[in-house]
C-alpha positions in Angstrom: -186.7 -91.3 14.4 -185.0 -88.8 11.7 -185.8 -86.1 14.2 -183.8 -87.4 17.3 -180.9 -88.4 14.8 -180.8 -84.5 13.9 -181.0 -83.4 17.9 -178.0 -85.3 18.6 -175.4 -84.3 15.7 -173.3 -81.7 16.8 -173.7 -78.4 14.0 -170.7 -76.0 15.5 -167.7 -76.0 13.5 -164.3 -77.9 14.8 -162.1 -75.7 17.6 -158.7 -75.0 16.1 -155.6 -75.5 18.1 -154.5 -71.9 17.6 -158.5 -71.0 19.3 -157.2 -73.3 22.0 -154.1 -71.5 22.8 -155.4 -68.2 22.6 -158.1 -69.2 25.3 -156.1 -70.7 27.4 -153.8 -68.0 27.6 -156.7 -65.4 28.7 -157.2 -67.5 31.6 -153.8 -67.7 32.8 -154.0 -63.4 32.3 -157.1 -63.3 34.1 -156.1 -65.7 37.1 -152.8 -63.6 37.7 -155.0 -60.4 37.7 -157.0 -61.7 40.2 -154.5 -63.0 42.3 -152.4 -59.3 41.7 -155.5 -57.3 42.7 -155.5 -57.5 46.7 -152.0 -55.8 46.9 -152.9 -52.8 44.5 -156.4 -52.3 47.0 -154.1 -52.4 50.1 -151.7 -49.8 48.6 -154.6 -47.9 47.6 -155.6 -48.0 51.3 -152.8 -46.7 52.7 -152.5 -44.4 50.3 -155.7 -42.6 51.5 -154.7 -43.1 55.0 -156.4 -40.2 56.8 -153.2 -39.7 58.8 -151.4 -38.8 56.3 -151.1 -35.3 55.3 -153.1 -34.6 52.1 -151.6 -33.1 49.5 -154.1 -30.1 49.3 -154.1 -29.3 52.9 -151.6 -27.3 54.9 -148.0 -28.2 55.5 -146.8 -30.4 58.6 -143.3 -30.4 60.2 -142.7 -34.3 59.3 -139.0 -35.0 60.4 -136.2 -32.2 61.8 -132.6 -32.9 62.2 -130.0 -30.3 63.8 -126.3 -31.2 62.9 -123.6 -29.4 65.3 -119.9 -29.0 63.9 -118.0 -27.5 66.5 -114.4 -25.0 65.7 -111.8 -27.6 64.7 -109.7 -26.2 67.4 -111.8 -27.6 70.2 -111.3 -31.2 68.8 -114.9 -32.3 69.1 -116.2 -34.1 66.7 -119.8 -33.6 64.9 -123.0 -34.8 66.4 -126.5 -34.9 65.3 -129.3 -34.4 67.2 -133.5 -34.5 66.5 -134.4 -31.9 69.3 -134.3 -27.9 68.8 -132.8 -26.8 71.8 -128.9 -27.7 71.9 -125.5 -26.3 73.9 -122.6 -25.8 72.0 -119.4 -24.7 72.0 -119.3 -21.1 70.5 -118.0 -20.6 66.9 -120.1 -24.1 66.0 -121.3 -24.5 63.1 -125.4 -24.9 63.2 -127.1 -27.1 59.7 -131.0 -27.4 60.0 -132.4 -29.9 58.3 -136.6 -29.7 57.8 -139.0 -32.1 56.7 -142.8 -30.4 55.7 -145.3 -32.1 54.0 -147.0 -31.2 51.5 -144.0 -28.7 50.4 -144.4 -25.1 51.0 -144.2 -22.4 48.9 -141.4 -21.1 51.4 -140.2 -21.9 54.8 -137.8 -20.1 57.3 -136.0 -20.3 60.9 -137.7 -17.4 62.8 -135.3 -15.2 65.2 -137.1 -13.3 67.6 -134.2 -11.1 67.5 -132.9 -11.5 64.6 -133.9 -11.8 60.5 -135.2 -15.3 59.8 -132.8 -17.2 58.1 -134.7 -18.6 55.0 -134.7 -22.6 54.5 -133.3 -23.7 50.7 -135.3 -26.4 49.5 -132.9 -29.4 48.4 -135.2 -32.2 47.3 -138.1 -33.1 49.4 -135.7 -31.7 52.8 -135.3 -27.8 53.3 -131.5 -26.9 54.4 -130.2 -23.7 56.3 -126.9 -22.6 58.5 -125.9 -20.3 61.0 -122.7 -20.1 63.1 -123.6 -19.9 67.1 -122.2 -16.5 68.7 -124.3 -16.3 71.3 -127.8 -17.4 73.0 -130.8 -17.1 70.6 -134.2 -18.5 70.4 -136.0 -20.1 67.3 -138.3 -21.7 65.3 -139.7 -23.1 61.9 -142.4 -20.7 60.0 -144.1 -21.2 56.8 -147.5 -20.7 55.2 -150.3 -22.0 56.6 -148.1 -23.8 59.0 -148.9 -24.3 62.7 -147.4 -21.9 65.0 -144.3 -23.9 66.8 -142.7 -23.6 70.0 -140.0 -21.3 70.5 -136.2 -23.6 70.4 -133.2 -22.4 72.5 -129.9 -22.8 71.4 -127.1 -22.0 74.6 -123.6 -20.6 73.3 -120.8 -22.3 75.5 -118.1 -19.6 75.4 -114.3 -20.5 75.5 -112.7 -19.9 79.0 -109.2 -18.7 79.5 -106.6 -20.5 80.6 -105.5 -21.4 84.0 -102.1 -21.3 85.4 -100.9 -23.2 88.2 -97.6 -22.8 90.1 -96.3 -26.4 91.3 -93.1 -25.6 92.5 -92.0 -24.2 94.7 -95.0 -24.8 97.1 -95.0 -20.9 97.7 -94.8 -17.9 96.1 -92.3 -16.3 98.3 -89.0 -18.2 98.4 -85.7 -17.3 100.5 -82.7 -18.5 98.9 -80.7 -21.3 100.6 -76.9 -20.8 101.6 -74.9 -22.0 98.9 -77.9 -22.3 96.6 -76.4 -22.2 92.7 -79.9 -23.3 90.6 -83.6 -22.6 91.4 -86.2 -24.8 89.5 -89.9 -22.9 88.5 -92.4 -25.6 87.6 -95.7 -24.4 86.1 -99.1 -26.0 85.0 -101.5 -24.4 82.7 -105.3 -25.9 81.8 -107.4 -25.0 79.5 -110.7 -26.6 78.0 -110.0 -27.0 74.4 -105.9 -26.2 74.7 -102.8 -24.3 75.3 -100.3 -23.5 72.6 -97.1 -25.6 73.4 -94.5 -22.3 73.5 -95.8 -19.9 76.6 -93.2 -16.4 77.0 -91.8 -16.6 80.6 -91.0 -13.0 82.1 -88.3 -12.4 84.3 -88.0 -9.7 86.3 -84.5 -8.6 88.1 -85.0 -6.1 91.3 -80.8 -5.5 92.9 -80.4 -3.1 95.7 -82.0 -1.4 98.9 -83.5 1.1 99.8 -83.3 4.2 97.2 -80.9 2.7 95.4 -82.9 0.0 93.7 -83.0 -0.8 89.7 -85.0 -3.5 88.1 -84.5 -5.3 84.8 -86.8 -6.8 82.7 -86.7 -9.8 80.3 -88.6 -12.1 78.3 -87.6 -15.9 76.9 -89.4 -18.5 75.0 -90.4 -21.7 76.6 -91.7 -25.0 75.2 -94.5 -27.0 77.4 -94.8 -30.6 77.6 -97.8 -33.0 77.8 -101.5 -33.1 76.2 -103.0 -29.5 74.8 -105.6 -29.7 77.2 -102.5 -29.5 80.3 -99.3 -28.7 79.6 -96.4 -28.0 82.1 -93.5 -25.7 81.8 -90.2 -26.1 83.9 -87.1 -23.9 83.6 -84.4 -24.5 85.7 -82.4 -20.8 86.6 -78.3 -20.4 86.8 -78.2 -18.1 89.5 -74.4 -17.0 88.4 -75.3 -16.2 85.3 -78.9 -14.6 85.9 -77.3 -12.0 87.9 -78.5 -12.9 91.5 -76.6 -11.5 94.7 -77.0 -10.2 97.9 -80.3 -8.0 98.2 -82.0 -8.8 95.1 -85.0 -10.3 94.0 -86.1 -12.5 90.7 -89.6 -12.6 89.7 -90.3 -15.2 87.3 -93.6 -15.0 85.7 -95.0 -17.4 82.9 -97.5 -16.3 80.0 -99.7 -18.5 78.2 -102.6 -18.1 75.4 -105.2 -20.9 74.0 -105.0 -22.5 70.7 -108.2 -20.7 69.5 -106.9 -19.2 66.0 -108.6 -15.9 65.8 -108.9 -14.1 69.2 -106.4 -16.2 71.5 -107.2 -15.3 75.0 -103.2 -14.4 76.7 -103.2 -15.1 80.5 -100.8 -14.1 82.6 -99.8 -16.6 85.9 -98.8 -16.1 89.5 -95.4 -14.5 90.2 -93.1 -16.2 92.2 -90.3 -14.0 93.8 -86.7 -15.6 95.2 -85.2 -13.5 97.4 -81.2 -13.0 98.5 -81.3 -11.2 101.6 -78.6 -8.4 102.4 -75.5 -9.3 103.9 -75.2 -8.6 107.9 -72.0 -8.1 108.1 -70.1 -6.8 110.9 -70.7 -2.6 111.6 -68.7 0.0 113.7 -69.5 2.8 116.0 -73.6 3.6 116.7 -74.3 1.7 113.7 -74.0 -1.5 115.1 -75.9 -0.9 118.4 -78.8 0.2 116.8 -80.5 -2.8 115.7 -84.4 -3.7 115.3 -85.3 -5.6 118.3 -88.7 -7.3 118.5 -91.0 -6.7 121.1 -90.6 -8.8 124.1 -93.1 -11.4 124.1 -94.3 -13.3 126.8 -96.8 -16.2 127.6 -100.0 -15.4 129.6 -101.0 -17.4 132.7 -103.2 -19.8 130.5 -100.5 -20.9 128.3 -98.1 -21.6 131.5 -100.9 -24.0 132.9 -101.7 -25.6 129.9 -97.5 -26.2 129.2 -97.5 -27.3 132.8 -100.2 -29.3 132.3 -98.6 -31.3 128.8 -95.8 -31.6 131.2 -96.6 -33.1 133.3 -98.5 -35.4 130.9 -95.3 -36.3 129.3 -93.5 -37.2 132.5 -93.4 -41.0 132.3 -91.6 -40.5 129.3 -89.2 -37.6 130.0 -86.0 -38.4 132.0 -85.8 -37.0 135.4 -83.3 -34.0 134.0 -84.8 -32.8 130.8 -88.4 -32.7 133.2 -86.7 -30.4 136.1 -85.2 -28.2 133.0 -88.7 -27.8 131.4 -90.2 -27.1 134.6 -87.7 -24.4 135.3 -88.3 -23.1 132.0 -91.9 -22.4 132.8 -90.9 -21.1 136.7 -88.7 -18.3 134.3 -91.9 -18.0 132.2 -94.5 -17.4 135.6 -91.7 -14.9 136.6 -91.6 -12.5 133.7 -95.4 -12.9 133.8 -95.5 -11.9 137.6 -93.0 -8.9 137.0 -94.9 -7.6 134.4 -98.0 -7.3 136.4 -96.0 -6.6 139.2 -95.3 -3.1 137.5 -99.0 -2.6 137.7 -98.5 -2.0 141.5 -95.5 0.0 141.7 -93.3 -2.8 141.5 -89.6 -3.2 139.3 -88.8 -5.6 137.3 -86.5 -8.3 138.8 -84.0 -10.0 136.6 -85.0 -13.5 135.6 -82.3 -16.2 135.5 -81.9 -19.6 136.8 -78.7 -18.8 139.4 -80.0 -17.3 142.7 -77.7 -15.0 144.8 -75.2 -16.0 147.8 -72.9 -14.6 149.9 -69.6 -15.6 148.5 -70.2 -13.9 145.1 -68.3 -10.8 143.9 -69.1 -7.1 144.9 -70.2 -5.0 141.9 -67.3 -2.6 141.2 -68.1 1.1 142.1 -68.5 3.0 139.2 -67.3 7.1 139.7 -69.2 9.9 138.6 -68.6 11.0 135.3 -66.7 14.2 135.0 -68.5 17.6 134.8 -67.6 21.4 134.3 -68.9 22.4 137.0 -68.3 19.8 139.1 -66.5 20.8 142.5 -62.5 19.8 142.7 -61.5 16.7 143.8 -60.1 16.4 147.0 -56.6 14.8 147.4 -56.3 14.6 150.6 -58.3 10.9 152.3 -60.5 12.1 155.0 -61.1 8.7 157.2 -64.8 8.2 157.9 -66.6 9.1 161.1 -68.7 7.3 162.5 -71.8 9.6 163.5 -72.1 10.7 167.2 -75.3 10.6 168.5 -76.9 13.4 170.6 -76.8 13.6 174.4 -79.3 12.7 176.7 -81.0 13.7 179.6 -80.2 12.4 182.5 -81.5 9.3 183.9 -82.0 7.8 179.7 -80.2 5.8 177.6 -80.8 4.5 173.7 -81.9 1.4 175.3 -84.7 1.8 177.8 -87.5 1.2 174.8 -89.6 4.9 174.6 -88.8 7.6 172.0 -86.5 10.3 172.7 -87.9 12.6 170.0 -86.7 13.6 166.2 -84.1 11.7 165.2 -80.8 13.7 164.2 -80.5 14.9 160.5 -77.9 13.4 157.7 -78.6 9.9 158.6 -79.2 7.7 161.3 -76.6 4.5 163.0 -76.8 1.1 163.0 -79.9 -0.4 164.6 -81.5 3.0 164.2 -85.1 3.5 163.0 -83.5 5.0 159.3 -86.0 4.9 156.0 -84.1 2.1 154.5 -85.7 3.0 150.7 -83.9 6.2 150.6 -80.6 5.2 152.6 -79.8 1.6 150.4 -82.8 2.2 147.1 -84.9 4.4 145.4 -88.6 4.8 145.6 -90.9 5.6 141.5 -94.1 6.6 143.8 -95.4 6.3 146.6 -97.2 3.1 147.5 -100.6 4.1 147.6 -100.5 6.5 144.9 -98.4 3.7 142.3 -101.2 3.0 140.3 -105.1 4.1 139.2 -106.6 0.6 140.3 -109.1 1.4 143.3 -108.5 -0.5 146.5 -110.1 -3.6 146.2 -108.6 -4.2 142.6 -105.0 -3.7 144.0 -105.8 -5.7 146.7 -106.8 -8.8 144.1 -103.7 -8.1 141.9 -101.4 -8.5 145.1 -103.2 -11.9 145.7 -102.7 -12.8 142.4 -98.8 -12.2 142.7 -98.7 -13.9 145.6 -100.0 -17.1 143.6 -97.9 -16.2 140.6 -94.9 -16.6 143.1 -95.9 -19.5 144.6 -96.8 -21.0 141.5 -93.2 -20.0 140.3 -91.1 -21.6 143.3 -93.2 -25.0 142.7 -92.5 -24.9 138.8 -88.6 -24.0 139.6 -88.5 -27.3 142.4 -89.3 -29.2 139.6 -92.7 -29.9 140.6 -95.2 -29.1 138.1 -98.3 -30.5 139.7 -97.9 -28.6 143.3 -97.6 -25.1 141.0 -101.2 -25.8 139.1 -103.4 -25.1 141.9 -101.3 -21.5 142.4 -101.6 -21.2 138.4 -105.4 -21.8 138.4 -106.1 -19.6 141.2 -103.8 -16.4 139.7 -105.8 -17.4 136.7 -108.9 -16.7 138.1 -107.7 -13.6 140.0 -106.6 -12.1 136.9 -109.8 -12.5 135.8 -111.7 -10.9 138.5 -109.2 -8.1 138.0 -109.8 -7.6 134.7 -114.5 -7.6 135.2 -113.3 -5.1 138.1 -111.8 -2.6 135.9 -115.2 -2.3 134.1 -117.6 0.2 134.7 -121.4 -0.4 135.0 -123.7 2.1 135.7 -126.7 1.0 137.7 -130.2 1.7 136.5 -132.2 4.5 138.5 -135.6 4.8 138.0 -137.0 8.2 137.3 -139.1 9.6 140.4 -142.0 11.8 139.0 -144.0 13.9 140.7 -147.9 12.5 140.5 -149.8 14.2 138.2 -152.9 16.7 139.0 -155.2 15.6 137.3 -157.6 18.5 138.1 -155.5 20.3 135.6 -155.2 17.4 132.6 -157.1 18.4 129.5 -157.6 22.3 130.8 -155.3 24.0 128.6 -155.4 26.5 125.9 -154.3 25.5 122.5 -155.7 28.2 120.5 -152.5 29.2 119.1 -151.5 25.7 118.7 -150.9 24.7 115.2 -149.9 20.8 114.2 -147.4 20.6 112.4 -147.8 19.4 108.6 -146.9 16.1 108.2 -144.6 14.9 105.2 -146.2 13.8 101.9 -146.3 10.2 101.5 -144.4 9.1 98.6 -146.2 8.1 95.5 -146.0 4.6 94.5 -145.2 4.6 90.3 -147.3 2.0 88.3 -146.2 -1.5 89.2 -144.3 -3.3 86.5 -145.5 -5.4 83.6 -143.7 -8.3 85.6 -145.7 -7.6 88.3 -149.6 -7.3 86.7 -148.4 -10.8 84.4 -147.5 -12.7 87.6 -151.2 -11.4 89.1 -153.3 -12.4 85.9 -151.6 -15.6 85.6 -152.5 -16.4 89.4 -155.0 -19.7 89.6 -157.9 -18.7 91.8 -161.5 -17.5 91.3 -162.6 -14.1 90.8 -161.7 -10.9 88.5 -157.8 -10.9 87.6 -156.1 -8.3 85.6 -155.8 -9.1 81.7 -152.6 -10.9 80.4 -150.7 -8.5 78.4 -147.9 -10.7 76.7 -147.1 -7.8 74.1 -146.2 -5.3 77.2 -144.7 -8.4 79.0 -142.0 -9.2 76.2 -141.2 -6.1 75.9 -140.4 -5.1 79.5 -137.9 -8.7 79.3 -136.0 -7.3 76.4 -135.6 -4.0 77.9 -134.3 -5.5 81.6 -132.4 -8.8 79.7 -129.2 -7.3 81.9 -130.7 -8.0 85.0 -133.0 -10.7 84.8 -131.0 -14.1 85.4 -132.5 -16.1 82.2 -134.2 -14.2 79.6 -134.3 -16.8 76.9 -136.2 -18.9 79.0 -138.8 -16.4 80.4 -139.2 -15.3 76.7 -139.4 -18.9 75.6 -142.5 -19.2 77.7 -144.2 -15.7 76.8 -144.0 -17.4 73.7 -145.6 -20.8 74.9 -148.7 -18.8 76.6 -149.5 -16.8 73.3 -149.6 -19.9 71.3 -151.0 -21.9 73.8 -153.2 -19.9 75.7 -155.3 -23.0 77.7 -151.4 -24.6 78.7 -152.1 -24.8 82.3 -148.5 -26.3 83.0 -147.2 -23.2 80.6 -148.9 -20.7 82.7 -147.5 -22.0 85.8 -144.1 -22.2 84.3 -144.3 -18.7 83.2 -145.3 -17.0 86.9 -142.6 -19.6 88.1 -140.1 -17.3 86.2 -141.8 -14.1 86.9 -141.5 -14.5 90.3 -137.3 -15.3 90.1 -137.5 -11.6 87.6 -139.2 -9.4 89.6 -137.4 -6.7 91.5 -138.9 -6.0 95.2 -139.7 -2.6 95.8 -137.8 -0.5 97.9 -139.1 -0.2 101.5 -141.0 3.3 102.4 -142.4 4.6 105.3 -146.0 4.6 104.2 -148.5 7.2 105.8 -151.1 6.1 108.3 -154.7 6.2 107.1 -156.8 9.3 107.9 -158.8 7.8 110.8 -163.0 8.6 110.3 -164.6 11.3 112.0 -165.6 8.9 115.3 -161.8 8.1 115.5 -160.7 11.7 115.2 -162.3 12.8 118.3 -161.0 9.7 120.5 -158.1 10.9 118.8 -158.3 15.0 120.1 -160.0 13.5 123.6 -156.7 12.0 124.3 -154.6 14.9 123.6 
């Protein structure tokens, strides 16, 4: 009994409070441990994220930013951009900013051209500048690093300005009567700008001839409008500028861009107003001789296409304004039929719209002018005789119809055979001998005449449709005139005698020597352009090694002729580093091809035949 009393008192000592407290407080520590320990274990885990780079193995390009700060003259602003290659304006200035992880000893931007620019490490970024003159190509180097692809950076240069003239519409002006002022109104462009105060240059040419001086000045003038357009206007006292009769003013406006070191000066159109001479009235020879145009005159198709818009506009025309347009062309078809008329001996006629009659006045006789030896004048007035005419036999009169033999000499009698042409005109030539056309073209040019004419009285009747048929047919006459006075020479076929042929391939030719041809020319090595674009070809079988070294090196020497260098040497640069690119190798004989310069054309020499083909060769000699 005493022994399960003593296995059920309790021999521990009492728990304090304070033992309390302190236990309870090691399990509120231990419960927020455990709760806190999943989010250490997951940064742990992405801490030794095998995508990351590791700290002890080489450098990666992590992040790259390119900042652009164009010339404050251009007004651009600043842009950023994440990709190497870029276009900016030129002057820009260029701020690289790299990202490698795990941080290089060094690091640099890597010119192929150039020195590399070394990168200044500012924190966990690497920094560097440049400012963009021209077209270069890049990229980032540093140890251990993977080899990257070449960057291109284009240089946009800064164009000069243009200048526009706006008025006047022409560069040639003739002063107006009366004119006082003359108004000059130019435009000038540029991309970026144009200073606001251009120089305006006037020049001042007075006098004719030899006697000619010019004058040269220069003002100020202000333009108005944006920077990128401007337009200057300057109105000109005439008075006051000097201007009279045979001079000319040449105004001339000058302009430069707003870039501040190296402004590019342009100089615009001229424009010229001219003050003519004054005609004024001249004495003696001086006024007859004058400088008379060449008579022009409208050819056979113009007359029948006017007749034709004539009579087109008929219905619309009254009756006396159509008979005096019709007339107009029948004085038109005259000069035209005179002028070939001369081409068969003919004169020309005089061409006016009154025709002759009886009742108007005789032409006054004009007298000889006096002479030295000119025989005296007679003062006595002889009364004319009428000429006698010879006796005849007898048994015949004038009038019983047969000849009577010669006809008297100094002239003949009324309603004798006389030669009219040398009694009442004069003759140039004889008929047949007026001209160098053969018969049958003289014969077509009188036929066209003959239409001319009748094409001429319809057009002076007033009726314009009765003269086309006349006008189509002279037309087509002329034309036949003009094929006739061509010369073709028929072919003739050679007659040979046959050939013996007892005698072919009997001769002697031991004293014949063939005569030594010319060497061929030699063909140089072909280019390295030319063996690249052959090794990078994609086909089966041996090709020719790929010698990028040589190939670079024959692009920087020929940079002046090839259209795009950068780009060609951007992709040399892509094979080397990338030598299984099948896309890069296709690029780069893409370019090739637009580089290479085709050889000249040469006769080339014609293969020694073999020995069966040299004697077919001598047999047919």
């Amino acid at each position: 009994a005493r022994a399960g009393e003593a296995a059920s008192l309790d021999l521990n000592p009492p728990w304090s409070r304070r033992s309390i407290a302190v236990a309870w407080a090691a399990a509120v520590v231990l419960a927020a441990a455990i709760l806190l320990w999943p989010a250490a274990r997951t940064e742990s885990a992405a801490s030794t994220d095998p995508t990351a780079p590791d700290a002890s193995g080489p450098p990666v390009l992590t992040s790259f930013r390119l900042r652009i700060v164009p010339p404050a003259y251009t007004g651009l602003p600043a842009r950023e951009q994440a990709t190497l290659d870029a276009s900016v304006p030129e002057g820009s200035r260029l701020e690289w900013t790299v990202g490698l992880s795990p941080a290089p000893a060094s690091a640099a931007l890597s010119f192929p051209e150039a020195a590399p620019l070394p990168l200044v490490r500012t924190g966990e970024a690497w920094f560097a500048s440049r400012i963009a003159s021209q077209p270069f190509l890049y990229r980032v180097e540093a140890p251990d690093l993977a080899r990257q692809r070449l960057g291109r950076i284009d240089v946009v240069a800064d164009a000069p300005p243009a200048i526009r003239l706006i008025e006047p519409d022409s560069q040639l002006v003739q002063i107006a009567p009366g004119q006082t002022r003359w108004t000059v109104v130019f435009e000038a462009s540029d991309d970026y700008g144009v200073m606001s105060a251009a120089t305006l240059r006037i020049t001042l040419a007075k006098g004719e001839g030899e006697q000619v001086t010019v004058t040269e000045t220069t003002r100020g003038i202000a333009g108005t409008g944006e920077a990128r357009q401007r337009r200057f206007a300057v109105t000109f006292d005439l008075a006051r500028e000097g201007m009279e009769p045979a001079s000319d003013m040449i105004v001339q406006l000058i302009v430069t861009d707003n870039r501040p070191s190296g402004a590019q000066r342009v100089e615009g159109p001229s424009v010229i107003l001219r003050w003519p001479s004054a005609l004024g009235l001249a004495d003696g020879l001086d006024g007859m001789a004058q400088s008379v145009l060449p008579a022009y005159f409208r050819s056979q198709r113009q007359i029948i296409i006017d007749a034709e818009a004539l009579i087109a506009e008929q219905r619309r025309l009254d009756r006396q304004t159509f008979i005096s347009r019709s007339n107009a062309l029948g004085g038109d078809q005259a000069t035209l039929r005179n002028r070939y008329g001369q081409f068969l001996g003919g004169e020309n006629e005089p061409v006016g719209n009154a025709l002759p009659t009886n009742d108007a006045p005789a032409r006054p006789v004009v007298a000889p002018l006096p002479t030295n030896d000119a025989p005296a004048a007679s003062t006595t007035q002889t009364p004319a005789r009428t000429p006698e005419r010879p006796p005849l036999e007898e048994g015949h009169s004038y009038d019983d119809g047969h000849d009577h033999g010669p006809a008297p000499e100094g002239g003949g009698f009324f309603g004798s055979a006389v030669d009219v042409l040398n009694e009442f005109g004069h003759a140039h030539d004889s008929g047949d001998a007026a001209t160098l056309f053969d018969p049958g073209t003289r014969s077509t040019l009188s036929q066209a005449l003959d239409a001319m004419w009748a094409s001429e009285r319809a057009l002076r009747q007033g009726e314009p449709a009765q003269a086309l048929p006349h006008a189509y047919r002279a037309l087509d006459l002329l034309k036949e005139a003009q094929q006739a006075t061509r010369i073709f020479l028929g072919r003739v076929g050679s007659d040979l005698p046959p050939v013996d042929m007892s005698r072919r391939l009997t001769g002697e030719r031991d004293d014949i020597v063939a005569g030594a041809l010319a060497p061929a020319p030699e063909r140089g090595p072909e280019s390295p352009a030319v063996t690249a674009w052959r090794a990078l070809e994609d086909r089966p079988g041996a090709r020719p090694g790929l010698e990028l070294e040589t190939l670079d090196a024959w692009v920087r020497q020929n940079a002046g002729r090839i259209a795009d260098p950068l780009s060609l040497r951007a992709a040399i640069d892509t094979v080397r580093s990338e030598p299984t690119c099948a896309d890069c190798r296709r690029r780069l004989r893409v370019l090739l091809w637009s580089a290479i310069q085709p050889r000249a054309t040469a006769v080339e020499r014609r293969a020694t035949p073999p020995a069966r083909g040299r004697r077919y060769l001598d047999a047919i000699r």
